[in-house]
C-alpha positions as CSV (number, residue, x, y, z in Angstrom):
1,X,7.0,10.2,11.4
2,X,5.9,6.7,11.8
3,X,5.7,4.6,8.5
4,X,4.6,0.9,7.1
5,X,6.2,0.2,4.0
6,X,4.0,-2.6,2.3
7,X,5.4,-5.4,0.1
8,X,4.8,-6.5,-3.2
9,X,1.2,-6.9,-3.3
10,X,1.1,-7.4,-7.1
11,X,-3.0,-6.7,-7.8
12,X,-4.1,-8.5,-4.5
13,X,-6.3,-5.5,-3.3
14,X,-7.8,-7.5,-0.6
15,X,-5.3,-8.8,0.9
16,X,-4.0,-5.4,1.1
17,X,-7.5,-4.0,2.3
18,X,-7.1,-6.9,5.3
19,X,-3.7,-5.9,5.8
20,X,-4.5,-2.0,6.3
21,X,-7.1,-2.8,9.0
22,X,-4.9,-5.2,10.6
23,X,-2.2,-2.2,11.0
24,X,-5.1,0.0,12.0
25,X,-6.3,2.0,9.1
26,X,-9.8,3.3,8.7
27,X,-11.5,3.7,5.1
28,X,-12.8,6.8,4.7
29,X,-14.0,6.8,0.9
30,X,-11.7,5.7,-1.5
31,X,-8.7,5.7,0.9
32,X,-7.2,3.9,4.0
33,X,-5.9,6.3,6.8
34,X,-4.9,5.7,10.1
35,X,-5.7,7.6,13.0
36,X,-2.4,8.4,14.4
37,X,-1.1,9.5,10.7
38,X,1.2,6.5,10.3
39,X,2.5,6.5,6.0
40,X,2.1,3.6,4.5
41,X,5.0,3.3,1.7
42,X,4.3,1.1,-1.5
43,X,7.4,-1.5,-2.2
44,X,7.1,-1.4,-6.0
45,X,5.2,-4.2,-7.9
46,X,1.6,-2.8,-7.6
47,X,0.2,-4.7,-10.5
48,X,0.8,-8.0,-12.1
49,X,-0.4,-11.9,-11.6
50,X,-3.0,-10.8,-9.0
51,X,-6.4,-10.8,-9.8
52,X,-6.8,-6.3,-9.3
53,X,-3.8,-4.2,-10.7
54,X,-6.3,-2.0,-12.2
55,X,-7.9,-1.2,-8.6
56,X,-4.0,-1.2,-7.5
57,X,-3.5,1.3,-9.8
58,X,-6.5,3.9,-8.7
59,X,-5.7,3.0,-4.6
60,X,-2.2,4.0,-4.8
61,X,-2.7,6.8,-6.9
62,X,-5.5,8.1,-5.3
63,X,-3.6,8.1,-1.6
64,X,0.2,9.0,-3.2
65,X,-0.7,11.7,-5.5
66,X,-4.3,13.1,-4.9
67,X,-4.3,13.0,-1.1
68,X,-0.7,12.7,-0.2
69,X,-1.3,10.1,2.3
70,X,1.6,7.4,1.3
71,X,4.8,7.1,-0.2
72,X,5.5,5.1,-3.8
73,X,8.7,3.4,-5.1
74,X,8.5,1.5,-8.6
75,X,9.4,-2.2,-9.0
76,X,10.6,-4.2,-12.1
77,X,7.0,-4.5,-13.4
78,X,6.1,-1.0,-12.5
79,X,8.9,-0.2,-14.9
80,X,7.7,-2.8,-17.6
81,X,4.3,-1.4,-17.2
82,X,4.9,2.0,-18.1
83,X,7.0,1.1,-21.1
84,X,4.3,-0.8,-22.5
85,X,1.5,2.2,-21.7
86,X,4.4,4.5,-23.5
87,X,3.9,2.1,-26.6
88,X,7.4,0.5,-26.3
89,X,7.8,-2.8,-27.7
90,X,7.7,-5.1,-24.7
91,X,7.0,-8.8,-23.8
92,X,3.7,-9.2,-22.3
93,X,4.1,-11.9,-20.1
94,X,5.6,-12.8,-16.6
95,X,2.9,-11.3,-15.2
96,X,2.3,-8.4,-17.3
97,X,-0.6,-10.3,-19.4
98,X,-2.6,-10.3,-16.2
99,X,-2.9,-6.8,-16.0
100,X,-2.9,-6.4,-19.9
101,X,-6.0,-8.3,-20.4
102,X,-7.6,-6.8,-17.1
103,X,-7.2,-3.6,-18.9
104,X,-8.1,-4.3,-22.0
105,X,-11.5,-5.7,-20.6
106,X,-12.1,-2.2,-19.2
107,X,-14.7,0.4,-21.4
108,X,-12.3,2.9,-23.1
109,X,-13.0,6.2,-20.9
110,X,-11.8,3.4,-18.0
111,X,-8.5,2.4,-19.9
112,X,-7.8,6.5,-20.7
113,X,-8.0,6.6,-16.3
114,X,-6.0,3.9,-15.3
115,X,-3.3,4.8,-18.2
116,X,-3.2,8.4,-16.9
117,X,-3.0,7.6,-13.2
118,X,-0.5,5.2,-13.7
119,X,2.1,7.2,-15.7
120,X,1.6,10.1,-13.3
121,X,2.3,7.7,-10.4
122,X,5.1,6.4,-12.1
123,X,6.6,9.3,-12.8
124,X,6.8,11.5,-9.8
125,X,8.2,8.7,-7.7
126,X,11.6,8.5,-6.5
127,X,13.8,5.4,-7.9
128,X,14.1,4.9,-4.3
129,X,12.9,6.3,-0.8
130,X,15.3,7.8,2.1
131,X,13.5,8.3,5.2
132,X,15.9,9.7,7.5
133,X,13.5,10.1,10.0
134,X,14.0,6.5,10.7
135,X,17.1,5.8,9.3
136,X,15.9,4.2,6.3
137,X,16.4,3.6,2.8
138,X,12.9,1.8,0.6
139,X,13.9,0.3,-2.7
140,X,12.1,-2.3,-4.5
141,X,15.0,-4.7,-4.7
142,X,17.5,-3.5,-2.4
143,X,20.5,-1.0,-2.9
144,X,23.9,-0.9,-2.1
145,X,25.5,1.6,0.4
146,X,28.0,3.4,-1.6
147,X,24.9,3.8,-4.5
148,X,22.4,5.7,-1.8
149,X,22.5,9.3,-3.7
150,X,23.2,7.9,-7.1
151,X,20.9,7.4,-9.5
152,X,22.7,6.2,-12.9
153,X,21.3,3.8,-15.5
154,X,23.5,1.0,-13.2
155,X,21.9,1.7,-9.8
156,X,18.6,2.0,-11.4
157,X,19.0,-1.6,-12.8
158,X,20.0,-2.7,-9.2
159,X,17.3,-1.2,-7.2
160,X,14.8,-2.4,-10.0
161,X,16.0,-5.9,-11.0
162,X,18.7,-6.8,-8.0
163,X,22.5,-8.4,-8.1
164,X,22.2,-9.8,-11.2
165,X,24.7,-11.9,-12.6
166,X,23.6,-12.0,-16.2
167,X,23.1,-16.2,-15.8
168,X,20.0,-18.4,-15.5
169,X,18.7,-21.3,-13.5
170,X,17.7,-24.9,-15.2
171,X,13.8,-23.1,-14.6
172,X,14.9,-20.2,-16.7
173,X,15.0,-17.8,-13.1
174,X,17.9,-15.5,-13.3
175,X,20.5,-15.9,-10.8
176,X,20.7,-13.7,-8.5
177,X,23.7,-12.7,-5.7
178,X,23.1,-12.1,-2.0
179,X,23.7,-8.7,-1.5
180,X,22.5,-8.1,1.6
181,X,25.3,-10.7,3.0
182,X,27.9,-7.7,2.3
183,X,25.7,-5.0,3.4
184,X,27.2,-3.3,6.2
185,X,25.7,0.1,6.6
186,X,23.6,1.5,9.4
187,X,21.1,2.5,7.6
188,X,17.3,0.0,7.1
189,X,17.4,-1.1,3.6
190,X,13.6,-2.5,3.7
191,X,13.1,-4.3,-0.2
192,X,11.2,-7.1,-1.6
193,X,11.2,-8.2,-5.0
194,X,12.5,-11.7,-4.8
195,X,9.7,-13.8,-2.9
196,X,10.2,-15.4,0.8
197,X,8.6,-17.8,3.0
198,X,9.3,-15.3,5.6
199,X,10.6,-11.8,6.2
200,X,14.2,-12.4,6.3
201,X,16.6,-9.8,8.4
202,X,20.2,-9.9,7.4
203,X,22.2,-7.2,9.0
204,X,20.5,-3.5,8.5
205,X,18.1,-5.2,5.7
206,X,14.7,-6.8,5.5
207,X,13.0,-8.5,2.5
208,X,9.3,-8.1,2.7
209,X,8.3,-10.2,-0.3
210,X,6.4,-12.7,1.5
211,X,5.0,-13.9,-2.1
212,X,1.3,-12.6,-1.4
213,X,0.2,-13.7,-5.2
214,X,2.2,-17.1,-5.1
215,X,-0.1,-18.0,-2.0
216,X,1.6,-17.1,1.3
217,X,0.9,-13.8,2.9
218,X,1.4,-9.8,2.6
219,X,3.8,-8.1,5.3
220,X,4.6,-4.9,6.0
221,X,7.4,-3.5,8.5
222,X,6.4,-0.5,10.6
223,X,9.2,2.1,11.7
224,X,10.4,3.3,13.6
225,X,9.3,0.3,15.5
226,X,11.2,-2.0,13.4
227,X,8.4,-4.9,13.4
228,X,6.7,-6.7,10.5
229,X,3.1,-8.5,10.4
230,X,1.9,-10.0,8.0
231,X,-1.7,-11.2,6.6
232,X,-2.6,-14.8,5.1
233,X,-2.9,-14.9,1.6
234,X,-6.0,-15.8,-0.6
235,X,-4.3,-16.9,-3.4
236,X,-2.9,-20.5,-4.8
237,X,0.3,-21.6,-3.1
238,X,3.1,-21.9,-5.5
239,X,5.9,-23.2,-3.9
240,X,8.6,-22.8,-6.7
241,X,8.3,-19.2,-6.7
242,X,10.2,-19.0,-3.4
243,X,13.6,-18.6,-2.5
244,X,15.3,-20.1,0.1
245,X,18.5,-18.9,1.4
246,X,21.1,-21.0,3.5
247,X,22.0,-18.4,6.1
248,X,24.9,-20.9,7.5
């Protein structure tokens, strides 16, 4: 099989919708298909900040589970999401107010929908994706090797959240390690989660976070071909939301 796994797009529908026909996919209804079958893979991070989770929502269910046409992974606020449609007592903000107030905004029969799809999305996905078609592993922040097949509360953390070190930056970001420095499997480990100016390859890794809703551009990377493109973003830059590594 041939696949694209898509980045965090985080509610920005059309730059996703310009990013489908730029990989050659055709809209046909309520979907995007390509012609030569290609799978596009969601990274996690549907919804949030962006000015469309709720269309997120219906898109990804609508190709993942009605039509089978794409693959699905959960990110951090996928997670946070579906413990605040569960009723848990969460903090609506970093994002999560966006899609909050999008959904409250919606008439009631609308909310019922985009509640429904998104907890059946959310749960019948896979904490992370093997492909071994290609060689590949898809999880939203990365894994490491000797965790592929595991799938305890600490991997789960990982995949979701990254290397955490349990400390914060002077901005209140939480520190993160570098993980895929030590990464030294042969396997793809394609993640995004923490934004990047560009898609950054380090050993058998790729982060495909380009930071679509901070202003710079949605990528995907297309296997087995091993190639990412990438589409401009419509959104306001915001600079400080972006990493940047010193690879020296």
């Amino acid at each position: 099989m041939r696949y694209d796994v898509i980045g965090d797009v985080h509610g920005c529908m059309d730059e996703l919708r310009t990013l489908f026909l730029t990989l050659g996919y055709e809209q046909r209804q309520q979907i995007f298909v390509h012609p030569d079958n290609r799978i596009p893979v969601f990274l996690g991070d549907i919804t949030d900040r962006g000015p469309n989770s709720a269309g997120m929502i219906k898109l990804v269910h609508e190709m993942v589970v009605n039509h089978q046409k794409a693959y699905y992974v959960p990110g951090n606020h996928c997670n946070k999401l579906y413990r605040y449609f569960l009723g848990n007592k969460v903090q609506v903000k970093h994002g999560l107010e966006t899609t909050v107030d999008e959904y409250q905004k919606l008439p009631r029969t609308e909310q019922h929908s985009v509640r429904e799809q998104f907890m059946e999305l959310y749960e019948q996905a896979p904490l992370y994706l093997e492909l071994p078609d290609v060689n590949a592993i898809v999880a939203h922040a990365g894994i490491k090797e000797k965790d592929i097949g595991r799938y305890n509360k600490k991997v789960q953390s990982f995949v979701l959240y990254g290397d955490v070190t349990g400390t914060y930056d002077n901005d209140g970001k939480p520190i993160r390690r570098d993980w895929a420095q030590h990464y030294t499997g042969d396997r793809w480990i394609i993640y995004g989660h923490t934004p990047v100016m560009k898609p950054r390859k380090v050993h058998q890794t790729v982060n495909i976070d380009t930071g679509c809703v901070f202003g710079n551009a949605l990528t995907a990377f297309r296997l087995p071909e091993k190639k990412t493109v990438s589409v401009p973003s419509e959104q306001p830059f915001v600079a400080e939301k972006f990493r940047y590594f010193d690879e020296t």
